[in-house]
VOBA-1610 file (N, C-alpha, C; in pm, whole numbers, padded with zeros to 5 digits, always signed):
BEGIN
Unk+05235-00949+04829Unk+05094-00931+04850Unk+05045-00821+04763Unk+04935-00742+04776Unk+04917-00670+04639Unk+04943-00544+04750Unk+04910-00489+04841Unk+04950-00363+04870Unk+04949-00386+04968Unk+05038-00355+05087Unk+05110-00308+05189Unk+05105-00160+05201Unk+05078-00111+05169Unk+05131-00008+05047Unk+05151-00028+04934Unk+05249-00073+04905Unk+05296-00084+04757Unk+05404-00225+04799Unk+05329-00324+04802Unk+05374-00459+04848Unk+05322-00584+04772Unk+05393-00711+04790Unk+05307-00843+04744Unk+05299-00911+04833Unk+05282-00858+05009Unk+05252-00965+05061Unk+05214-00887+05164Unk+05193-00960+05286Unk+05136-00945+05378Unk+05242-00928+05513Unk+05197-00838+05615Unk+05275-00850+05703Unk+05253-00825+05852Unk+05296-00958+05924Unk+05270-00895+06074Unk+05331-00807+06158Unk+05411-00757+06104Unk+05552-00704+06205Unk+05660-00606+06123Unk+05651-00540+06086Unk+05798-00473+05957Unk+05906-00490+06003Unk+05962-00585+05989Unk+06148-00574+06085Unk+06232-00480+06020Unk+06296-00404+06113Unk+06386-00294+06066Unk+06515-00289+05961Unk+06526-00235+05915Unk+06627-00224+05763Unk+06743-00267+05858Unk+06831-00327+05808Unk+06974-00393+05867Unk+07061-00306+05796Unk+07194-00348+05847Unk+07347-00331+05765Unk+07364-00380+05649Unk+07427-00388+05559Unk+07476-00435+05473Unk+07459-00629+05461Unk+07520-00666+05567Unk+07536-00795+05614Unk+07402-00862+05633Unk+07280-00803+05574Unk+07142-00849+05680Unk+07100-00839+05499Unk+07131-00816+05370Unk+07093-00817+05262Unk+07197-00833+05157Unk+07160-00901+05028Unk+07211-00921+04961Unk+07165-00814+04799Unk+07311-00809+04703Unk+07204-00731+04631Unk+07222-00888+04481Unk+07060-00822+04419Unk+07055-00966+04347Unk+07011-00854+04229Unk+07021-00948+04086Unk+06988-00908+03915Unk+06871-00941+03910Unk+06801-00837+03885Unk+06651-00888+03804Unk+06648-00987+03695Unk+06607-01107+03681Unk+06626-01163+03566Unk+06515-01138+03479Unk+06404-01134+03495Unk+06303-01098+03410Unk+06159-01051+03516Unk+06084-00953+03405Unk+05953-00869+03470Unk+05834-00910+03350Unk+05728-00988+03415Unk+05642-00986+03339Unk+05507-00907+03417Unk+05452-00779+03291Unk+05333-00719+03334Unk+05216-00744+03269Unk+05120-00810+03366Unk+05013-00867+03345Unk+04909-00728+03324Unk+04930-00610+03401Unk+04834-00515+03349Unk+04922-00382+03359Unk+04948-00239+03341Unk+04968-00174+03345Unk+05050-00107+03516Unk+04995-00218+03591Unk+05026-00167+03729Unk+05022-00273+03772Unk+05056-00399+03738Unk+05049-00552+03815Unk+05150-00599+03758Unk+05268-00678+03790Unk+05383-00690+03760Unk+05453-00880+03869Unk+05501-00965+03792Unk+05590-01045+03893Unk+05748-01036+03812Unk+05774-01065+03923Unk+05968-01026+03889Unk+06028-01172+03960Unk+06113-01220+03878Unk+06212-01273+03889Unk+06339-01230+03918Unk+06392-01247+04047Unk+06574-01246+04087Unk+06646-01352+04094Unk+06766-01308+04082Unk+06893-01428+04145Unk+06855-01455+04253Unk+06893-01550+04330Unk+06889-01609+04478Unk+07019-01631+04507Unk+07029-01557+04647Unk+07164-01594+04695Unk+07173-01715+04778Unk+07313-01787+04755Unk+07290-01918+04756Unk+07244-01982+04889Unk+07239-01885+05012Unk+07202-01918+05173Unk+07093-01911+05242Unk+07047-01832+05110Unk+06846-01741+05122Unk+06774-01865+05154Unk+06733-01881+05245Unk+06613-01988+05329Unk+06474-01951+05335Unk+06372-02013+05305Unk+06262-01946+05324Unk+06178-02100+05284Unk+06027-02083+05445Unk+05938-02168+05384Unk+05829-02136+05322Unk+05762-02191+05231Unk+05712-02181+05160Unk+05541-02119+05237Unk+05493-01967+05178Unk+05438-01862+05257Unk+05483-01782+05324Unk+05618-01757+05308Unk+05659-01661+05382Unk+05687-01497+05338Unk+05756-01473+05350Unk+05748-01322+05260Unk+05925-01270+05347Unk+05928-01153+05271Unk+06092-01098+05269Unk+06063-00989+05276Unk+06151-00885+05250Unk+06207-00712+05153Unk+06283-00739+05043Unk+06233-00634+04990Unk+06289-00613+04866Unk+06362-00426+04881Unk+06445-00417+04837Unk+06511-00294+04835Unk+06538-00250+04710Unk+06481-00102+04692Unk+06520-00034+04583Unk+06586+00085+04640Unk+06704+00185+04565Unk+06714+00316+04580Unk+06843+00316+04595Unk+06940+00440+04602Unk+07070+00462+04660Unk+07142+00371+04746Unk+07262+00348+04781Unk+07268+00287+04945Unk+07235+00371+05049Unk+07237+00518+05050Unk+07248+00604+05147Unk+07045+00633+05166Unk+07008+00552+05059Unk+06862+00576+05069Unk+06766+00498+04993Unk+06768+00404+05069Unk+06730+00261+05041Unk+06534+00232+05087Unk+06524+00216+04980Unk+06341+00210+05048Unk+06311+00043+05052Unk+06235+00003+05155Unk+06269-00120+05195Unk+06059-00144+05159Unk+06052-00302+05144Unk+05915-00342+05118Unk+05902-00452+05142Unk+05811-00504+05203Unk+05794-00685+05211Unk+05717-00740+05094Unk+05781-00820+05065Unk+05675-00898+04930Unk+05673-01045+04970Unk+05570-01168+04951Unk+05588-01275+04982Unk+05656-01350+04878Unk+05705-01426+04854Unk+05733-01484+04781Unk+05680-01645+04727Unk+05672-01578+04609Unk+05591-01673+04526Unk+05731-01811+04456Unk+05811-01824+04460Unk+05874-01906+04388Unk+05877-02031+04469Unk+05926-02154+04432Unk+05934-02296+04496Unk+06076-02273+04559Unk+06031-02320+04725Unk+06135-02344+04883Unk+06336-02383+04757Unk+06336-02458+04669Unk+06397-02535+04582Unk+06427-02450+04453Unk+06373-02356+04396Unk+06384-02272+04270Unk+06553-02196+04277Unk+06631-02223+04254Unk+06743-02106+04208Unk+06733-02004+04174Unk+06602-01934+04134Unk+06544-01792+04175Unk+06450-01763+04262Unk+06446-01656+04273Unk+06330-01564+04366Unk+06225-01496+04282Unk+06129-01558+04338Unk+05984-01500+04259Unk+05880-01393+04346Unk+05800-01234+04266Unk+05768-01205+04396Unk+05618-01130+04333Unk+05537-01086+04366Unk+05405-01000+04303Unk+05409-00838+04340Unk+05381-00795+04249Unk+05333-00680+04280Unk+05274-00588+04256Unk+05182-00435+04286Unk+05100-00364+04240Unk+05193-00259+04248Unk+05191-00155+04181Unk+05211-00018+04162Unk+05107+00049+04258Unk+05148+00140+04270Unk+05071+00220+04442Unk+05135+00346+04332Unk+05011+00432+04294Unk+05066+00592+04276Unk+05088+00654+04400Unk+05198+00726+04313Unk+05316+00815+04461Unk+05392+00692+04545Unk+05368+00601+04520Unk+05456+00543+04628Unk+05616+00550+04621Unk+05673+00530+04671Unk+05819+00553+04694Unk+05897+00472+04661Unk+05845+00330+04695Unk+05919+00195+04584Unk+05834+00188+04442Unk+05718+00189+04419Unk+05688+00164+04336Unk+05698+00267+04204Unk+05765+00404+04238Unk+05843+00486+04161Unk+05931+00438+04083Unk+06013+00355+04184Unk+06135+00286+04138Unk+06104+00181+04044Unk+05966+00099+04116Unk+05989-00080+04022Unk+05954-00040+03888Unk+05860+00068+03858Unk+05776+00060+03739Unk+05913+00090+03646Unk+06005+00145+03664Unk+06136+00136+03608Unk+06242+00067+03575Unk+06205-00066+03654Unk+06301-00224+03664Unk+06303-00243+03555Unk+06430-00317+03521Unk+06418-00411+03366Unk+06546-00508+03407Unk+06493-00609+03334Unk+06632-00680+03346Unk+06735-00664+03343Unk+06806-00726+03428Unk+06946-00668+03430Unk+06967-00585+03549Unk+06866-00496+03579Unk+06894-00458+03692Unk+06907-00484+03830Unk+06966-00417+03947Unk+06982-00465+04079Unk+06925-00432+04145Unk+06876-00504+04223Unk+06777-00492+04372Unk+06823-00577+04499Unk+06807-00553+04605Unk+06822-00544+04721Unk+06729-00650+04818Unk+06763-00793+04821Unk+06672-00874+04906Unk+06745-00884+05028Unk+06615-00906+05153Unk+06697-00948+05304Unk+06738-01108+05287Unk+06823-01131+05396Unk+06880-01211+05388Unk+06764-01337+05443Unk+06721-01273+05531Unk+06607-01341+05631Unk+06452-01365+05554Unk+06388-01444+05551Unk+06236-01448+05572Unk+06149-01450+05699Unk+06002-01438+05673Unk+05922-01397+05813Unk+05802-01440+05771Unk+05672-01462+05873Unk+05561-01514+05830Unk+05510-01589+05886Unk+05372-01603+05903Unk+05297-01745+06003Unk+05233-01774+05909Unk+05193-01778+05721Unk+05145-01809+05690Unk+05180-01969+05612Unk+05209-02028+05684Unk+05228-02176+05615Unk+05193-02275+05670Unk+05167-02390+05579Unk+05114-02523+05591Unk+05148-02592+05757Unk+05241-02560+05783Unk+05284-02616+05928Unk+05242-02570+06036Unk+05147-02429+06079Unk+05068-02377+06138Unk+04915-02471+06138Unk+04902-02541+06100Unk+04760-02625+06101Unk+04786-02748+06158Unk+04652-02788+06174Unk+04677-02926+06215Unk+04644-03043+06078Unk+04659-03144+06072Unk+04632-03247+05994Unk+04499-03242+05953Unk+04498-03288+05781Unk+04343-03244+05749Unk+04367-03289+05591Unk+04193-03318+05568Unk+04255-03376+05421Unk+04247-03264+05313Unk+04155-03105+05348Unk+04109-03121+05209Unk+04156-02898+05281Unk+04273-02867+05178Unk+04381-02736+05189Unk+04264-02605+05098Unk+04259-02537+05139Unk+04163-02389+05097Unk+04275-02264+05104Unk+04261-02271+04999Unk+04360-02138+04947Unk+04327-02001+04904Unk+04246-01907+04982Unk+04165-01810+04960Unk+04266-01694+04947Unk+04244-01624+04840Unk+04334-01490+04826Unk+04249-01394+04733Unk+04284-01267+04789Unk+04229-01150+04699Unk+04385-01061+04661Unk+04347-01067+04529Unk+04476-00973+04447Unk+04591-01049+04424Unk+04698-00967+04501Unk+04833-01030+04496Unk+04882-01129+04614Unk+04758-01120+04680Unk+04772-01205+04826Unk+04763-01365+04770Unk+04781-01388+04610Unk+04804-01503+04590Unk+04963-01546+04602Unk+05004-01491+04590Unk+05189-01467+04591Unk+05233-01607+04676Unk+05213-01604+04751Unk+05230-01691+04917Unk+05180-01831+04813Unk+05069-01836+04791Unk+04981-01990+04762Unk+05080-02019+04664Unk+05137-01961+04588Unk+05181-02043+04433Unk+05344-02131+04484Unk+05406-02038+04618Unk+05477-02094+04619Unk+05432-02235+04713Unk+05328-02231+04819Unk+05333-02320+04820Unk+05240-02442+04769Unk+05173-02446+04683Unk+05154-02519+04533Unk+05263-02583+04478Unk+05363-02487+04433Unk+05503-02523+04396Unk+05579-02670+04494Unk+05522-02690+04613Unk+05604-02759+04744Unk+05518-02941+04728Unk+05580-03022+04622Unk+05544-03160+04612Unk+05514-03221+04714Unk+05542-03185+04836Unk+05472-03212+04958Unk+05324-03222+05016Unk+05294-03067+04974Unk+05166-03080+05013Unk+05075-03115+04922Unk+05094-03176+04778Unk+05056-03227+04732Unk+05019-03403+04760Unk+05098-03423+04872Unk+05099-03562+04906Unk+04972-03572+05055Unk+05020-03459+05096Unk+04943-03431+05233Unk+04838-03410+05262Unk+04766-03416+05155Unk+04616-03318+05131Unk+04539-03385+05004Unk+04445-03450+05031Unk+04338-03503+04907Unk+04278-03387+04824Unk+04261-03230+04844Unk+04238-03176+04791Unk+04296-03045+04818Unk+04298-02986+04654Unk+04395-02813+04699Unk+04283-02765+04634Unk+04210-02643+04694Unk+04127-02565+04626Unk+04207-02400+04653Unk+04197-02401+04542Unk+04271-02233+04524Unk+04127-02099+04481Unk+04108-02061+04553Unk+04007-01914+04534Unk+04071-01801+04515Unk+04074-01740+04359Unk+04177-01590+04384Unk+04076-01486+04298Unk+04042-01371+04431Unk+03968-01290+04371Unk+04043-01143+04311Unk+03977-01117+04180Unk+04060-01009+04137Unk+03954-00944+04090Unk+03941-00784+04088Unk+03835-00705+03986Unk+03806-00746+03837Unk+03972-00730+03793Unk+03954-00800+03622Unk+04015-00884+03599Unk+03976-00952+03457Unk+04037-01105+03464Unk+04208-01096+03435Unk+04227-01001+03355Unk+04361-00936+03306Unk+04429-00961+03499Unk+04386-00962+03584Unk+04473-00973+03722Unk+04444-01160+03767Unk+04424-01214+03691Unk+04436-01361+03740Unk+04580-01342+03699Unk+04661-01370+03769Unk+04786-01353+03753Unk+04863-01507+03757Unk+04936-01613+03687Unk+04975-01724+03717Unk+04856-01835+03650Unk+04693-01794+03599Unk+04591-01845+03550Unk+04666-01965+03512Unk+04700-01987+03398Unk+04751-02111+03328Unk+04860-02209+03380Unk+04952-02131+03463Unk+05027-02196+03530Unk+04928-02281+03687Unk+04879-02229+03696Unk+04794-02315+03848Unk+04723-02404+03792Unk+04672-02389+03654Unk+04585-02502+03569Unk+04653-02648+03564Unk+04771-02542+03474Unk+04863-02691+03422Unk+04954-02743+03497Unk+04922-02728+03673Unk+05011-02832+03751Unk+05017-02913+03741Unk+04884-03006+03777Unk+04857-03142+03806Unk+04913-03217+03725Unk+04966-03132+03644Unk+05058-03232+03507Unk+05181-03233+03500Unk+05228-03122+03609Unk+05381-03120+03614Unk+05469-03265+03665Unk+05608-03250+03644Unk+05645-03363+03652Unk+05668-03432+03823Unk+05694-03243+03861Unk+05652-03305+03996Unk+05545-03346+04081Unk+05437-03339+04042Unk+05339-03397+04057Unk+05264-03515+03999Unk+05298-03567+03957Unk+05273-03656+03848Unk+05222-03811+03918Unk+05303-03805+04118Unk+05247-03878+04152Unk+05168-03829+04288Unk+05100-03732+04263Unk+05052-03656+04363Unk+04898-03716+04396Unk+04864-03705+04506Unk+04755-03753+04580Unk+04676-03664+04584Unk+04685-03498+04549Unk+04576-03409+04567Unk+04516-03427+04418Unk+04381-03361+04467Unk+04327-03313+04332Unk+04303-03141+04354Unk+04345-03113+04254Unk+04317-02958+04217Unk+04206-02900+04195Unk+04152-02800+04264Unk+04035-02692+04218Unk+04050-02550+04217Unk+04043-02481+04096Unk+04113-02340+04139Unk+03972-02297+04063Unk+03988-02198+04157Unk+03810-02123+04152Unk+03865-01931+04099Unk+03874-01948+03990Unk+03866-01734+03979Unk+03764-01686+04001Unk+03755-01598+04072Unk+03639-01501+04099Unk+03702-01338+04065Unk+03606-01314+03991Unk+03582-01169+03911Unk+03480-01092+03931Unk+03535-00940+03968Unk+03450-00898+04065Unk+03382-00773+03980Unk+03417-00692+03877Unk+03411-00578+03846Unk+03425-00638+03677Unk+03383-00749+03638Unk+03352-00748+03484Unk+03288-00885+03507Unk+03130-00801+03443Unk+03052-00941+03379Unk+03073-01062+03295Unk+03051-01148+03377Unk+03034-01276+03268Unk+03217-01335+03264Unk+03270-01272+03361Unk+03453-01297+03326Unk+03508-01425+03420Unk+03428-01475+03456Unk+03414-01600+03562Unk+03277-01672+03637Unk+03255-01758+03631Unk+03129-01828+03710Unk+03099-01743+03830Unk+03222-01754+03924Unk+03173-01641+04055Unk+03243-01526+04026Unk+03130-01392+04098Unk+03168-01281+04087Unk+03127-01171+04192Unk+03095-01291+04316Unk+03113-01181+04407Unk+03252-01210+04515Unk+03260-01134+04619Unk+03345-01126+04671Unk+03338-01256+04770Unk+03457-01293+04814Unk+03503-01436+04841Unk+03415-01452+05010Unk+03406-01372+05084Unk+03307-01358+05220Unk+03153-01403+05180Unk+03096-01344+05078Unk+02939-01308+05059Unk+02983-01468+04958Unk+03027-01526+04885Unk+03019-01671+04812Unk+03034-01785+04952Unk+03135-01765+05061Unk+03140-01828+05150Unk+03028-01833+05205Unk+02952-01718+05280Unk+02837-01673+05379Unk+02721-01768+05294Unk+02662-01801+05117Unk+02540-01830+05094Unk+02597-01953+05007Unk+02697-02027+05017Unk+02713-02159+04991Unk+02765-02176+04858Unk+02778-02071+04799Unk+02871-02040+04659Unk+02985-02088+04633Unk+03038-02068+04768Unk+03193-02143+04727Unk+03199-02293+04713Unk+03165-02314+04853Unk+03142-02489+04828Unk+03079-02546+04743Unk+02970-02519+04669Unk+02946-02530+04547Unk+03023-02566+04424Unk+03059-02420+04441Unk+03167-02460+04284Unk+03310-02558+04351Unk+03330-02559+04486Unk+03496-02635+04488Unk+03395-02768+04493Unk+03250-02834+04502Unk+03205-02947+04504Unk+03235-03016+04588Unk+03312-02937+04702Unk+03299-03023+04858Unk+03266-02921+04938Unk+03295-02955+05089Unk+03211-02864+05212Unk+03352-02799+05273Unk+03330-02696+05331Unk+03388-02638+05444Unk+03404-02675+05587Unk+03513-02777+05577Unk+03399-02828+05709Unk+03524-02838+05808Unk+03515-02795+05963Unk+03602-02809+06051Unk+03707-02901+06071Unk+03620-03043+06055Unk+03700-03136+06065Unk+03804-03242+05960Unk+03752-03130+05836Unk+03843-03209+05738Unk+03942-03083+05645Unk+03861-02963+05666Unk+03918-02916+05603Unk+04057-02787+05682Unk+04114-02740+05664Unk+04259-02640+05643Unk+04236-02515+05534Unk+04283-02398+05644Unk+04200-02300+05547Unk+04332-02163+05612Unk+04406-02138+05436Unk+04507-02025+05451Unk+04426-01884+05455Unk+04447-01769+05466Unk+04377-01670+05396Unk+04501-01567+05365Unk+04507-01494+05244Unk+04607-01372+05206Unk+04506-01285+05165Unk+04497-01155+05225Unk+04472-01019+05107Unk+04440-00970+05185Unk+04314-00838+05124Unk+04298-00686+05201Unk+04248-00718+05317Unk+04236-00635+05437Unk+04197-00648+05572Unk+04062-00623+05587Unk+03972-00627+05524Unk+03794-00634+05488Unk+03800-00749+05482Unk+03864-00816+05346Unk+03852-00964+05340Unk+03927-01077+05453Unk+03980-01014+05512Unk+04056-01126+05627Unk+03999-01109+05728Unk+03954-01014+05753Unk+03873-00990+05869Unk+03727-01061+05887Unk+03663-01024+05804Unk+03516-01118+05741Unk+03546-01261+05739Unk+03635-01365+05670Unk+03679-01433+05701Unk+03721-01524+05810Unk+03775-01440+05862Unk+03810-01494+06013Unk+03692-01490+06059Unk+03579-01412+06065Unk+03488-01408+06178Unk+03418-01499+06122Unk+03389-01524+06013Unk+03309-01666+06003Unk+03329-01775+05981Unk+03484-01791+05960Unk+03539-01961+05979Unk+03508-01937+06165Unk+03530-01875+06215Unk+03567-01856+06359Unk+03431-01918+06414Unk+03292-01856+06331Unk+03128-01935+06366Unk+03186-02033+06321Unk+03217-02126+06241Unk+03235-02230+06231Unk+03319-02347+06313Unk+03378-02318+06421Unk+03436-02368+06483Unk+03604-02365+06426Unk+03642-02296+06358Unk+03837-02272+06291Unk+03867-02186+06393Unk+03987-02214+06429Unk+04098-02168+06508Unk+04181-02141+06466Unk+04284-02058+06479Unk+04437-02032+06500Unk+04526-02073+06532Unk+04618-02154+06534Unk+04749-02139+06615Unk+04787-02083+06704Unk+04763-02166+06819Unk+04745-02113+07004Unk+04832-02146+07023Unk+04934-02062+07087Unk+05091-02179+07219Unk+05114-02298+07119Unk+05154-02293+06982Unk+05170-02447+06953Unk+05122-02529+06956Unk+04955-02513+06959Unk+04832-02620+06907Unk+04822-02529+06768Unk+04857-02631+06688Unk+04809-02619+06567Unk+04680-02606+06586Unk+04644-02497+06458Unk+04481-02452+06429Unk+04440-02516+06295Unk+04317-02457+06227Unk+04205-02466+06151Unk+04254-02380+06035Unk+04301-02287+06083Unk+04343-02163+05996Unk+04470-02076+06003Unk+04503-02029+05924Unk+04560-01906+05910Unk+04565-01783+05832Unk+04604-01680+05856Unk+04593-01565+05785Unk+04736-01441+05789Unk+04763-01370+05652Unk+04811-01260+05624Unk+04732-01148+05559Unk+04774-01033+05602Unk+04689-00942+05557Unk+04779-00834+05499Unk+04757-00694+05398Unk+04760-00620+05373Unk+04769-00476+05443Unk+04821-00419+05406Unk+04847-00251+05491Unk+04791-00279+05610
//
């Protein structure tokens, strides 16, 4: 998620640092930095690592005797032989001391376990999937984008990812050039990915923040369909202004949550 602190994902709960036996340590295979302080990393995957797609982990940097632990979601496909993850630099932070120092080759520290309510299986049946994220709270969506499934399940994927500058559309070209991938090739959705740019003119069609485009009909606009209770499924990732706002007005709209195992309307992860 983009900050936790100094995180790429979102989290309900911090589960406590384990033994040895509760993490694996894995090789950075490669770091690409999209801005000066925005970064995704590629690891090994150990071969037992389970995770569905929206979920999120730790990542461990530091000594063994002093190990700083972080949740990041993970962005790679349920199926990938690596681990994919987002992240921001947080000045002073305590991991992010460490990452801005990663390079390939080096070792880091994943749990063995994943965690998370943010996935496709928390909803109920619906044709048309809303993928709203601010920052790095896209992390979660790409992996599940990545999942040929819900490409079958859903007549439409609309992806919304708001960032200040365009330099933080992070994955831009890759979310473009799905619909052409091979695994999709016989896919039933159609794609809409909406950037919104918040802090540079003219750097996207929309440019206000993803609440105030929802609230005066902006969004639906540009995705060229409606918001609508009964057809549509609606994730949310990022800062707790924006999830919060969010929730309260899918919530006027009649969207729900995930009650006792009635699938809902919605779901959400949030930030610090």
């Amino acid at each position: 998620m983009g900050a936790i602190q100094e995180s790429g994902l979102a989290m309900f709960g911090k589960p406590a640092a384990g033994p040895q036996d509760k993490w694996t340590t894995e090789r950075v295979l490669s770091i690409r930095w999209w801005t000066p302080t925005l970064a995704t990393l590629r690891t090994t995957r150990y071969r037992g690592f389970r995770f569905t797609p929206g979920h999120y982990t730790r990542l461990g940097l530091g000594a063994a005797d002093d190990i700083v632990w972080r949740p990041f979601s993970l962005a790679s496909a349920a199926y990938d032989d690596y681990l994919e993850f987002i992240a921001v630099l947080v000045p002073g932070g305590a991991f992010s001391g460490q990452l801005q120092h990663l390079r390939a080759g080096d070792r880091i520290r994943v749990d063995k376990a994943s965690y998370g309510f943010l996935t496709v299986d928390q909803l109920a049946a619906g044709r048309d999937l809303w993928l709203l994220a601010s920052g790095t709270g896209l992390g979660p969506f790409l992996s599940i984008l990545r999942d040929p499934a819900v490409w079958q399940n859903y007549e439409r994927l609309i992806v919304a990812h708001s960032v200040r500058h365009s330099s933080e559309l992070a994955w831009r070209d890759e979310i473009a050039a799905m619909p052409k991938g091979e695994l999709f090739a016989d896919a039933e959705a159609a794609l809409t990915y909406l950037p919104v740019v918040t802090r540079e003119p003219g750097a996207a069609a929309l440019a206000e923040r993803i609440p105030l485009l929802l609230a005066d009909g902006r969004l639906e606009a540009a995705a060229a369909t409606p918001l609508d209770v009964a057809t549509s499924r609606v994730l949310v990732c990022g800062n707790p202004e924006m999830t919060r706002e969010l929730r309260q007005a899918l919530a006027a709209r009649g969207f729900a949550t995930n009650r006792r195992g009635v699938p809902g309307q919605m779901a959400f992860e949030k930030y610090w």
